[in-house]
C-alpha positions in Angstrom: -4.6 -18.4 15.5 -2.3 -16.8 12.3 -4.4 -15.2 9.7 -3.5 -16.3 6.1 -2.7 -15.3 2.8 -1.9 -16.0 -0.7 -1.5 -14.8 -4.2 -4.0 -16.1 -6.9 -2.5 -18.7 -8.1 -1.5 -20.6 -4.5 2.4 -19.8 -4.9 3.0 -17.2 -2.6 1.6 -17.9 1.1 1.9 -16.4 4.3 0.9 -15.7 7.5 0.6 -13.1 10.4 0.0 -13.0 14.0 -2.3 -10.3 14.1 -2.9 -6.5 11.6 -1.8 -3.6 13.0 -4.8 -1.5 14.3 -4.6 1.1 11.1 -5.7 0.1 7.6 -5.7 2.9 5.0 -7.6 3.0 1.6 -4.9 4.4 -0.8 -5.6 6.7 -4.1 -2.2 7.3 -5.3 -1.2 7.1 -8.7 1.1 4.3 -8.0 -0.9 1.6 -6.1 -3.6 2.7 -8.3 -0.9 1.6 -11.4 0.3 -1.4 -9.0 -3.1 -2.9 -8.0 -5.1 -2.0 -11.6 -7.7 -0.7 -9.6 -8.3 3.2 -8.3 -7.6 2.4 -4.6 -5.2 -0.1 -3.1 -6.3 -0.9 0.7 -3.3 -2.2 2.3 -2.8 -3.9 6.2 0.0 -3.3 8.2 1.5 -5.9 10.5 5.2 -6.2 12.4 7.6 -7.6 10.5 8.1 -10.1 13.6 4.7 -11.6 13.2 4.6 -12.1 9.7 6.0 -15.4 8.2 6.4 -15.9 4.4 5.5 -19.9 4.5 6.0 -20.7 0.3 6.8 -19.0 -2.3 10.0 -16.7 -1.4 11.5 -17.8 -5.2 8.3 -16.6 -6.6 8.7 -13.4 -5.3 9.7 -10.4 -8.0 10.3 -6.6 -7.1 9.9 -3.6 -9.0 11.6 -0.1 -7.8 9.8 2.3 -9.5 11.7 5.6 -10.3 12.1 8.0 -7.5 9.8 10.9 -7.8 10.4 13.0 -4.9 12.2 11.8 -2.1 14.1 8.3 -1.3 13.5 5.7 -0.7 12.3 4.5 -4.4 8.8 2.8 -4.3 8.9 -1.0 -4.9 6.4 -3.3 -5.6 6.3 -7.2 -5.5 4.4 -9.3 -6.9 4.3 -13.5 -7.7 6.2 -14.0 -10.8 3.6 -17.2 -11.7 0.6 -15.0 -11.0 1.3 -11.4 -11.2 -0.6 -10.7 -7.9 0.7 -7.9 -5.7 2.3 -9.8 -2.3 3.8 -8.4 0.4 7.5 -7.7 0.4 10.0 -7.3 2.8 13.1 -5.8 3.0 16.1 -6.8 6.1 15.4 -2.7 7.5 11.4 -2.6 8.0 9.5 -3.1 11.3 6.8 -3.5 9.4 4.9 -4.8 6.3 2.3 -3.9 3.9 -0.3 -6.2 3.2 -2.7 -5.9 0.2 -5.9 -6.2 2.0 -7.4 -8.6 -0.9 -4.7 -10.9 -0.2 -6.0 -12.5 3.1 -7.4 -15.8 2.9 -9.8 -15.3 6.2 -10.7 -12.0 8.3 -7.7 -9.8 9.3 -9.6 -8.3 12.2 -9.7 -4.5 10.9 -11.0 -2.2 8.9 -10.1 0.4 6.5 -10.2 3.8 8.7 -9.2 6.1 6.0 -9.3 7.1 2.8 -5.2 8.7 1.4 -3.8 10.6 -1.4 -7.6 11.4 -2.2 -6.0 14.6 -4.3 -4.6 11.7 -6.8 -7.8 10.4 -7.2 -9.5 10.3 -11.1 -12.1 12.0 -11.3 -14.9 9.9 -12.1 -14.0 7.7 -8.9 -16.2 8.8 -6.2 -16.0 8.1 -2.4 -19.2 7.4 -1.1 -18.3 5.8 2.7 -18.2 8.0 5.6 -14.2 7.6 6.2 -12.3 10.5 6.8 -10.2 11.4 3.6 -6.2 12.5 3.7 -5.6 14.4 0.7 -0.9 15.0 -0.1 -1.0 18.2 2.5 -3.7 16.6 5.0 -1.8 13.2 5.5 1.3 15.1 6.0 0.3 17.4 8.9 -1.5 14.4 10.0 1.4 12.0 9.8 4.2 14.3 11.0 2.8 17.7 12.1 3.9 19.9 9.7 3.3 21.5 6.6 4.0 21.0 3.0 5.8 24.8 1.6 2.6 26.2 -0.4 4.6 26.3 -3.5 5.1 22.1 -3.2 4.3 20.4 -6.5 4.1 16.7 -6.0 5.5 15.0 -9.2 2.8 12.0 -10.2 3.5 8.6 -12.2 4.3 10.3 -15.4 7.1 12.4 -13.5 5.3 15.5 -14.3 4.5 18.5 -11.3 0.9 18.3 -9.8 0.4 21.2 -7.6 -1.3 20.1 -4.3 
């Protein structure tokens, strides 16, 4: 049976087979910017089982600037609603879900916490989920290390030494 989704307002709906096993809770400056909130937790499924039923001329996209490396972050969102929906572009296997977007269970929980070093600092994590800050994720992720003198630029394009 698919699991469903929607924007706010009804105009954006779609469907998946099933959410990848991973779900991550993530603190970076930009989904906390794109979601208003200070964590975006986001659902990954295959592009190949994930159907975008109404809504496609709805559908806006923002590249934010690049900050470090390419590709450029995008976000979409409903142009009716302004809720953050999933986008996908011709190249990905898979998409990003906003978790707050599903209409009935996706079948997983979040299993981490990311970017935890972009965090404010009156937000506090009190569940028991490991936390990923820049250098952890990165080992984690790809096995290697970020040069100690790496400063990560944040949403204002300004260094932040991690």
């Amino acid at each position: 049976m698919p699991i469903t989704g929607s924007c706010l307002c009804g105009s954006v709906q779609f469907e998946i087979d099933r959410a990848q096993a991973s779900s991550e809770i993530c603190h970076c400056v930009r989904c906390q910017k794109k979601s208003g909130a200070t964590a975006l937790t986001m659902i990954t499924a295959k592009a190949s089982e994930y159907r975008l039923n109404k809504g496609a001329d709805q559908i806006r996209k923002y590249s934010a600037p690049i900050l470090n490396n390419p590709p450029a972050y995008k976000s979409y969102f409903c142009g009716s609603c302004g809720s953050p929906v999933p986008g996908l572009e011709p190249s990905q296997d898979f998409v990003e879900i906003p978790a707050g977007l599903f209409d009935n269970d996706p079948g997983v929980q979040p299993d981490k916490h990311i970017f935890v070093d972009f965090m404010p600092t009156w937000n506090v994590i009190r569940d028991n989920l490991p936390q990923f800050d820049l250098r952890k994720l990165i080992k984690h992720r790809f096995g290697s290390e970020l040069p100690s003198n790496y400063a990560a630029k944040a949403h204002d394009g300004l260094p932040r030494k991690i």
